[in-house]
N, C-alpha and C positions, 0 to 999 in steps of 0.2 A: 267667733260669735257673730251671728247677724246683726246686721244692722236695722235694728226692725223699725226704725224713727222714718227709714224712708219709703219704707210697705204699706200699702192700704189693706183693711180689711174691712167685712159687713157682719152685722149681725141682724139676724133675720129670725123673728117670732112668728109662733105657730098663725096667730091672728094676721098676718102680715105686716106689720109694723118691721122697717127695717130703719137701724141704725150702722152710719160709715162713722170708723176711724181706722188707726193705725192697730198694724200687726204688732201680737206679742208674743215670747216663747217661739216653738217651734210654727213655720212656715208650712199651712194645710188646714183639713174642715174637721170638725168635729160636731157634734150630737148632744144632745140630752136634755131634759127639763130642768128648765133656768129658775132661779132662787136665787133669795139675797140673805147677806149675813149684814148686822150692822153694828159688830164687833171693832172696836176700833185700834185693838193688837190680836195677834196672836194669828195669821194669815197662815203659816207655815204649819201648824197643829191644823188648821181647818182644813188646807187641801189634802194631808194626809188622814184624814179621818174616813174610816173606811163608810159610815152611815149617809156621805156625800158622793156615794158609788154615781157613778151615772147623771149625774147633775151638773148643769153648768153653772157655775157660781159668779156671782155680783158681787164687790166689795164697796158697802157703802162709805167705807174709809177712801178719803182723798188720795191716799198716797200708800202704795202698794210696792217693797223689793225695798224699803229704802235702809230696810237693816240688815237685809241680808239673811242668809238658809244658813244657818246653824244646822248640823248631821243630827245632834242629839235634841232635836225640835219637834221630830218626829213621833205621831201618833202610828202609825204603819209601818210597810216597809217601802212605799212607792206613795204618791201623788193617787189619790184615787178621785176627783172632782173630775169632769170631763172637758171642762174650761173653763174658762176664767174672763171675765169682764170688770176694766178699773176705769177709772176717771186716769191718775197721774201713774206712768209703771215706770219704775223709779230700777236703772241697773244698776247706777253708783250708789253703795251701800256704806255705812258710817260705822259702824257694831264690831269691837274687835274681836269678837268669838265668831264669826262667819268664818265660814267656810268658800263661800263663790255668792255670785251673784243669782238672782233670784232670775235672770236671763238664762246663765249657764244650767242651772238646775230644769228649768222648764223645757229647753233643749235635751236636757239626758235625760228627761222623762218622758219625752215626745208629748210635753203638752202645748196645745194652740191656745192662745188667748187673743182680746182684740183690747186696746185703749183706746185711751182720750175721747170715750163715751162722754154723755152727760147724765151720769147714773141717776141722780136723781132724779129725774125724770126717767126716767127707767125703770127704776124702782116704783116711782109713782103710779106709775103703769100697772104695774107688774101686782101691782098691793090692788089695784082697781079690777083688773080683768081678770087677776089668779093665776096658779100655778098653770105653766105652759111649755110646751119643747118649744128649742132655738136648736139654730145651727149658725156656727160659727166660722168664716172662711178667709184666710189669708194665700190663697191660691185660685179660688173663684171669684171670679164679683158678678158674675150672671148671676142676679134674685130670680128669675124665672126655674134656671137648673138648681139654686139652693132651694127655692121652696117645693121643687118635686123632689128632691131629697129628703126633705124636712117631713114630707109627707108620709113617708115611709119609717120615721121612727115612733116604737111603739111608746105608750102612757105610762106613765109609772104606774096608773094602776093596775092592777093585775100581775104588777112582776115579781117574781120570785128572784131577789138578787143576792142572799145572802149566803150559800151556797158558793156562788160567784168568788165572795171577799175572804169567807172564811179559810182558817188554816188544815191542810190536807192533811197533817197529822198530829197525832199531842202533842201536847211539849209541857216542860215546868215551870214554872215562874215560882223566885224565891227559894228560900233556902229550906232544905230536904229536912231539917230536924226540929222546923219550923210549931208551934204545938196546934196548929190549925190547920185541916188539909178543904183543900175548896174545889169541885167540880166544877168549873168553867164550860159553858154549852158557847162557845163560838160562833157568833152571827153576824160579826162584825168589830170585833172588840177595839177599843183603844188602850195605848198601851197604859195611860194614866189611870186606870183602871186597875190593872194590875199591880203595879206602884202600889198605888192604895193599899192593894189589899198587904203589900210586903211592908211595907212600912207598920202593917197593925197583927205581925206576927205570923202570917199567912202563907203556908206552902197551898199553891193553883195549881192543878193540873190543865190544860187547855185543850178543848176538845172540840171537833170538826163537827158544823153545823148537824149534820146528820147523823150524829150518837144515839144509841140508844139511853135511857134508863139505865137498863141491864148492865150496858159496860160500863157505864161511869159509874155504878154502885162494884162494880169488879176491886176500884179501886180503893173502895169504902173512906168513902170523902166523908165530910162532919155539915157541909155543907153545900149548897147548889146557888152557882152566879149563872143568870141568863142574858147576855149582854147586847149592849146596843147594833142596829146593822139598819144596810138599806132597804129599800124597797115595801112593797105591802106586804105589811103583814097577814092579811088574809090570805096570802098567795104562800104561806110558809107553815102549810100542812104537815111535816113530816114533825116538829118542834110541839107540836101542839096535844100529840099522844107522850111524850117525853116529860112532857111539863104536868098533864094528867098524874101520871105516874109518879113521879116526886110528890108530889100534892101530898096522892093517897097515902105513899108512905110514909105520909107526916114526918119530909126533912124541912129541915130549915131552907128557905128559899128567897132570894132576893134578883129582884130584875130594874132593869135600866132601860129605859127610849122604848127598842124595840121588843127586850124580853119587855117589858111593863105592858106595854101590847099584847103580847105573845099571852102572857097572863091574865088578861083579861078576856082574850078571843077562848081560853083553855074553860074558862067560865058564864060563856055564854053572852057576854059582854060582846056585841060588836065595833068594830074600828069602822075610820073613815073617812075620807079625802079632805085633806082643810083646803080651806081659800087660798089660803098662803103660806101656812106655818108658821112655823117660831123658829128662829135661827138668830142667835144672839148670845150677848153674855152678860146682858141689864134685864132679865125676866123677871118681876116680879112674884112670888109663889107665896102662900097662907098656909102654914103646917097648922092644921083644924084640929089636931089629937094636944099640940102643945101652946097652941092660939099664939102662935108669933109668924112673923115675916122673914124673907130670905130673897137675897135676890141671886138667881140664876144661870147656867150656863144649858142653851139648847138647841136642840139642832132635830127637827121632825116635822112629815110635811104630812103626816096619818094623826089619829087623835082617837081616844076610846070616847063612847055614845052615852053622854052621863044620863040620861031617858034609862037605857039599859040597868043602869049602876042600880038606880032607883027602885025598880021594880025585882030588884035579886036579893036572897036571902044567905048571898054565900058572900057577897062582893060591898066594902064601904069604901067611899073617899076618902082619904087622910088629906091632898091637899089641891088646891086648885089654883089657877092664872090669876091672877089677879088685875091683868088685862081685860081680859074675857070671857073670865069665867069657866074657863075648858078644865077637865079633870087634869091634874098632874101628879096625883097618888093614889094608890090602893091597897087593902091589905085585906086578907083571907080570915075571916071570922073563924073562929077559933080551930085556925091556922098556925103553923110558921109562915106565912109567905106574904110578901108584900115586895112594891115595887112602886116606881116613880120615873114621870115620862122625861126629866129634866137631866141632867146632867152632873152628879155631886163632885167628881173626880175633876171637871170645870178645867179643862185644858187645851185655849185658854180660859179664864173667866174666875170670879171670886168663890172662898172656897167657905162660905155659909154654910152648907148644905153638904160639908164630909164628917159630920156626925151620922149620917146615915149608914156608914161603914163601921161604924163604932155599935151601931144600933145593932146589923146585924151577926157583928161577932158576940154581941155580947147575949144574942137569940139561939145562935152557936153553940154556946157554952152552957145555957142555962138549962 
């Protein structure tokens, strides 16, 4: 295992603001636009969440690795963040269900990270000037050669990433005799997600980004899950004639993060780049159809155009931030279909907000 206590590393943002400390994980540079989460468990769910494809991640929690990687912690099958930025990175771990250290792990996954930042001022930053690529280096400390690097990594917006994460062929989730079968459109799925849905009687079929319609009604599902993933949604045209079609054929349909996107761009709603995002698991939300509060688990750095919502005659809010105000639900006037930008399945984070799984089996059935 390295000894990363005695490696320097930099961290180098697109604005050129760079930050030294020490190397973490695997020894080398890495890419992507940097984000912060301000989650204060649940570190291990977060880098395998596939909707963090391509991003370098901030953990505004002090102390990072100190319980240890648990196998079955996992949202994926692999680490999908593209690194990792902590204040304290902790290898000695306390947790007797670990499995290895959160060092060992980051090595068999070839992820670079840097410590002994001063996140919060990082963060500060970060919250002030907006979402931005970094590059990450525990094998360069030339800033000149990292920021012609840097220069070359594309914007999140415009990428089409879900394609990238999703699974290359179906597969089951849940048991075959189960009395609910559910079409899964894969765009990034978590697996707590799935869970969910098996825990509430649910055979999922799971289906690769790029399904038709056509075949997932092959397999004459009861109902249509559109799941969460990365990248822009604008940029994830092929989902968009898919989601159309469901619609029309009046099934039941429910969508998460990025289908809730997906579903609003499918009606004319447009998406669009926030400041910063929402990445946490204290989000405030207002369910406006049942006038009560909930507090949230999320992770999105797009957002739907409530100007849009407003002027449509097919599209209403159910709930919104109560931050900021930004939409975080919708539902198809007299429709099956609705959808929500937040997180119900909340893994990690509180589970307020898993009656929405109850809501739409019970849309299912009716």
């Amino acid at each position: 295992m390295t000894n990363y206590s005695k490696l320097p590393a930099i961290l180098v943002l697109e604005d050129g603001t760079v930050y030294h400390g020490k190397a973490a994980g695997k020894i080398g540079t890495t890419t992507g636009e940097i984000c912060f989460n301000t989650g204060t468990t649940g570190y291990q769910e977060v880098f395998t969440d596939p909707s963090y494809y391509g991003q370098i991640m901030v953990t505004t929690n002090a102390h990072i690795g100190n319980y240890g990687i648990d196998e079955d912690d996992t949202e994926s099958e692999k680490i999908q963040i593209a690194g990792l930025v902590c204040k304290n990175y902790n290898i000695n771990y306390s947790r007797q269900m670990a499995d290895k250290s959160i060092q060992t792990y980051f090595e068999e996954e070839n992820l670079v990270g840097i410590s002994d930042i001063d996140t919060r001022s990082l963060v500060r930053h970060i919250r002030h000037k907006g979402a931005m690529n970094a590059i990450i280096s525990s094998e360069t400390l030339d800033i000149a050669e990292l920021k012609a690097k840097l220069e070359q990594v594309p914007s999140m917006e415009g990428l089409e990433l879900s394609s990238v994460v999703s699974t290359k062929e179906p597969y089951y989730y849940g048991e075959e005799n189960a009395p609910t079968r559910i079409a899964v459109l894969d765009l990034g799925i978590k697996k707590n997600i799935l869970r969910n849905f098996d825990a509430r009687q649910v055979y999922a079929k799971v289906f690769p980004a790029k399904t038709t319609f056509k075949e997932m009604e092959e397999w004459n599902p009861d109902g249509y899950f559109i799941s969460n993933g990365p990248g822009d949604p604008a940029a994830i045209d092929y989902a968009l004639q898919t989601i159309k079609e469901i619609v029309a054929a009046d099934k039941p349909m429910f969508g998460i993060c990025l289908g809730h996107q997906m579903l609003a761009l499918a009606h004319g709603i447009r998406t669009e780049k926030m400041h910063n995002g929402h990445r946490g698991i204290n989000h405030p939300v207002k369910n406006i159809i049942a006038n009560r509060c909930e507090i949230t688990s999320q992770n999105h750095g797009f957002g739907v155009v409530a100007e849009d919502i407003e002027k449509s005659d097919q599209v209403e809010v159910t709930h919104i931030n109560l931050n900021d105000n930004s939409v975080e639900g919708i539902r198809l006037k007299g429709k099956k279909a609705f959808s929500v930008q937040y997180h119900p399945e909340s893994s990690p984070g509180p589970h307020d907000s898993r009656y929405l799984f109850d809501d739409f089996i019970a849309m299912v059935k009716a």
